[in-house]
C-alpha positions as CSV (number, residue, x, y, z in Angstrom):
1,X,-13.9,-3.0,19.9
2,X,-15.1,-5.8,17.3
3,X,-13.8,-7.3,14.5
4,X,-15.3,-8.0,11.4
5,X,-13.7,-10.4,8.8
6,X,-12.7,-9.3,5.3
7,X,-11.0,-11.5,2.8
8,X,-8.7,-9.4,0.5
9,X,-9.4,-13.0,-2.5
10,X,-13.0,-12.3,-2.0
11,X,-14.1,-8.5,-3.6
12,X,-17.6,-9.9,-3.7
13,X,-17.9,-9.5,0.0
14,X,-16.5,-6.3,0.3
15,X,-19.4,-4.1,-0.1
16,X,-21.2,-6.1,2.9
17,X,-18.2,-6.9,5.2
18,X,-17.2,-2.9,5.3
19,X,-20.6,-1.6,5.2
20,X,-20.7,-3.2,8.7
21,X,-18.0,-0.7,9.6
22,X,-19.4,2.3,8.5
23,X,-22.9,1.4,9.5
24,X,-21.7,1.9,13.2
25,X,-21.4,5.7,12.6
26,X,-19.1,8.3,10.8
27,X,-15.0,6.7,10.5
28,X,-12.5,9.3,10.5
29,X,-9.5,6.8,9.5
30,X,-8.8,3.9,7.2
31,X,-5.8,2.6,7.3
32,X,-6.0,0.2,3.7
33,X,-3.2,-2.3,5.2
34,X,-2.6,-5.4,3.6
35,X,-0.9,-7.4,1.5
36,X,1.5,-10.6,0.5
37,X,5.1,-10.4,0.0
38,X,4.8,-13.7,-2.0
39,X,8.0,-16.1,-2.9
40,X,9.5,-14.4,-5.9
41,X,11.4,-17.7,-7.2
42,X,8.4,-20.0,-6.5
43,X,5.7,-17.7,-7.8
44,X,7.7,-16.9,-11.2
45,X,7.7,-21.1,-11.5
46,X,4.2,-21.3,-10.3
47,X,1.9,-18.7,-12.5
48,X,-1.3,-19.0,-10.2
49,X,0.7,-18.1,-7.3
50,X,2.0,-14.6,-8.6
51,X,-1.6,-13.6,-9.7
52,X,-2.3,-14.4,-5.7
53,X,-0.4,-12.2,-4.8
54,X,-1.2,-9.7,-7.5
55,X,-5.2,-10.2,-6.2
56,X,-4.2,-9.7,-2.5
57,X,-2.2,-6.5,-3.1
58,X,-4.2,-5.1,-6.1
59,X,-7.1,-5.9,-7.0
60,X,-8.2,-6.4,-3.1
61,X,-7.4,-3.4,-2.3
62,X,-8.8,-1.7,-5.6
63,X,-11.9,-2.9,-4.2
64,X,-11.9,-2.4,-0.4
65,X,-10.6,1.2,-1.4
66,X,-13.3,2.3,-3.9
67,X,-16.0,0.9,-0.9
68,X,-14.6,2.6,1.7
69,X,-13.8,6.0,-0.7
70,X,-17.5,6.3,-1.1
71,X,-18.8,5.6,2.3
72,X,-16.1,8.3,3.5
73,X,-17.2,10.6,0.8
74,X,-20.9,9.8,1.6
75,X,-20.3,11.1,5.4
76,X,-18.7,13.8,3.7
77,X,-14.9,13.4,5.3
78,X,-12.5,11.1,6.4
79,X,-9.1,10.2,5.6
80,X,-7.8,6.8,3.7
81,X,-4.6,5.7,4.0
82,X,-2.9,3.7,2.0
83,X,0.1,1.3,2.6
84,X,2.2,0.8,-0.4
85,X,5.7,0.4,-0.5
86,X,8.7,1.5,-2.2
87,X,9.0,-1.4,-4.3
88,X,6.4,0.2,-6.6
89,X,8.7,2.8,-7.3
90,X,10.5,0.8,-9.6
91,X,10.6,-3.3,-10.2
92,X,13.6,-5.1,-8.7
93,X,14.5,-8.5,-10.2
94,X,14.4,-9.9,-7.0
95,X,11.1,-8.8,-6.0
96,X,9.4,-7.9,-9.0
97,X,5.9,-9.3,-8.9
98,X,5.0,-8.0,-5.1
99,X,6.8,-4.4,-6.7
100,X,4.4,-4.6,-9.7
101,X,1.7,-5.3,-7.5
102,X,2.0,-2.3,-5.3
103,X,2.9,0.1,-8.1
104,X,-0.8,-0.6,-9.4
105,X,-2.0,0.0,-6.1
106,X,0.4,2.9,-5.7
107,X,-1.4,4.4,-8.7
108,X,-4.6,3.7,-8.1
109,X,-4.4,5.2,-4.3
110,X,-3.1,8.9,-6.4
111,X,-5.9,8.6,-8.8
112,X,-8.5,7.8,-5.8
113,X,-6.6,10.9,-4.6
114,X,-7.7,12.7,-6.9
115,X,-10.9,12.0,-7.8
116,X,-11.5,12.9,-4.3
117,X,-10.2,16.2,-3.6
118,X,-12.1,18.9,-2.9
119,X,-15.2,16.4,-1.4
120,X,-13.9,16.2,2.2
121,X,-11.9,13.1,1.4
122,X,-8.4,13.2,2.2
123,X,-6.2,9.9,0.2
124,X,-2.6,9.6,1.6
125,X,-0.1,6.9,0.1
126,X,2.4,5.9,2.3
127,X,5.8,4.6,0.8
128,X,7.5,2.2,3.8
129,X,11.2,1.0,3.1
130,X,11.9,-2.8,4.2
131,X,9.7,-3.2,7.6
132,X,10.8,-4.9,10.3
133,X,7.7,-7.4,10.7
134,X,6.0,-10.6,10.4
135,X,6.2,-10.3,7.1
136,X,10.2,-9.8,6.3
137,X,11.0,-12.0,9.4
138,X,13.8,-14.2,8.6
139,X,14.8,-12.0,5.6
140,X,18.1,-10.3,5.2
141,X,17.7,-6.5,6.2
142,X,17.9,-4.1,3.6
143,X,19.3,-0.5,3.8
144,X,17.3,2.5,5.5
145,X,14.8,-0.5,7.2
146,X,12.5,0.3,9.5
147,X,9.9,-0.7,12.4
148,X,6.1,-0.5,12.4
149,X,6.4,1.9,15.0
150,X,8.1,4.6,13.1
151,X,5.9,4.0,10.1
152,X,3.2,4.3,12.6
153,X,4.8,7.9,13.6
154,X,5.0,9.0,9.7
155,X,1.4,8.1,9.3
156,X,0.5,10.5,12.2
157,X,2.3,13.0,11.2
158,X,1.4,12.9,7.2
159,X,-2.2,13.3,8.6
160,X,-1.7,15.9,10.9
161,X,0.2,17.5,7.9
162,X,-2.6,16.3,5.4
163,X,0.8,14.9,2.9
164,X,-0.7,13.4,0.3
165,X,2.7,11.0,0.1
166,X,4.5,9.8,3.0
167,X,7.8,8.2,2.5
168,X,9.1,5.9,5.4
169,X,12.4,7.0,6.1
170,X,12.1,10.5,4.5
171,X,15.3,9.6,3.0
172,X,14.2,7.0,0.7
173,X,11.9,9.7,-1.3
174,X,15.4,10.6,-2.6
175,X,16.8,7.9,-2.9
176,X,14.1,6.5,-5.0
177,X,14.4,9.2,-7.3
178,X,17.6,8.7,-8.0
179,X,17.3,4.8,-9.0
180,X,13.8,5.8,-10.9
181,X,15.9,7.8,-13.3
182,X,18.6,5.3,-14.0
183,X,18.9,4.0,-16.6
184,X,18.0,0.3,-17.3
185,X,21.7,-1.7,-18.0
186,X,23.1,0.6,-14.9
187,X,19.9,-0.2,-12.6
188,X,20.1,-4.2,-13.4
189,X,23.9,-4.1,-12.1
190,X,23.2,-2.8,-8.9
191,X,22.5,-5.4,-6.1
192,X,19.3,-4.3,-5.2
């Protein structure tokens, strides 16, 4: 196994840092995994910090996706999958810069999607509930949470189903559809 380095900040290095990858011989998986949670209070204060963590989650991956789209489409199959989240279902007050950031990339990843059906390309967004990781460590749990392991399991099983959306619980596909259809003074009461 070897490890290359890849900045999310840096797009400019994206073409060569990837290219590595794929010049090794044909990938059959990419797992487009990355991203900052951010600190909502501090980031709304600080303006450069929020468009940090809008680079890291959107922009980054806008770029490492369309690189690694073409080389898969180039080899002429592959699967890219990509983590988003829930929280681009619909922004929470609490969290509302990392929820705008993935619901760009949530939208991109369908589009990509897309553009790629029918070329041997398969896209598939996964939608993760609060994650038990390094990243929410020290955070209160939310409802419905989950582990790596079992998002892990939904992956395997979206690609073995060839889902083009994975939601992680299953559960949360529904109720995510029922707080995307609220309406805006009820939604802003809830404690979410």
């Amino acid at each position: 196994m070897r490890t290359v380095a890849f900045d999310a900040l840096d797009p400019e290095s994206h073409e060569e840092a990837l290219g590595k990858v794929f010049a090794e011989g044909d990938v059959d998986l990419v797992l487009l995994a990355f991203g900052i949670l951010g600190d909502q209070a501090h980031d709304e204060r600080e303006p450069a910090s929020a468009v940090r963590v809008a680079q890291t989650n959107y922009t980054g991956a806008v770029s490492a996706g369309l690189v690694c789209a073409r080389a898969l489409q180039t080899q002429g199959h592959g699967s890219l999958v990509v983590l988003s989240s829930v929280a681009g279902e619909r922004a929470r007050r609490a969290n509302f810069i990392y929820g705008s950031s993935k619901a760009g990339l949530d939208a991109f990843a369908q589009g990509l999607g897309d553009a790629l059906h029918g070329t041997g390309v398969h896209v598939m967004v996964v939608r993760p509930g609060f994650v038990r990781s390094k990243m929410t460590a020290g955070m209160e749990e939310a409802p419905l949470a989950t582990t790596p392991e079992a998002v892990a399991s939904a992956i395997e099983l979206g690609l073995r189903r060839r889902s083009e959306t994975v939601w992680v619980p299953g559960t949360l596909r529904l109720v995510m559809s029922a707080l995307r259809h609220l309406p805006r003074p009820v939604f802003r009461r809830l404690p979410v």
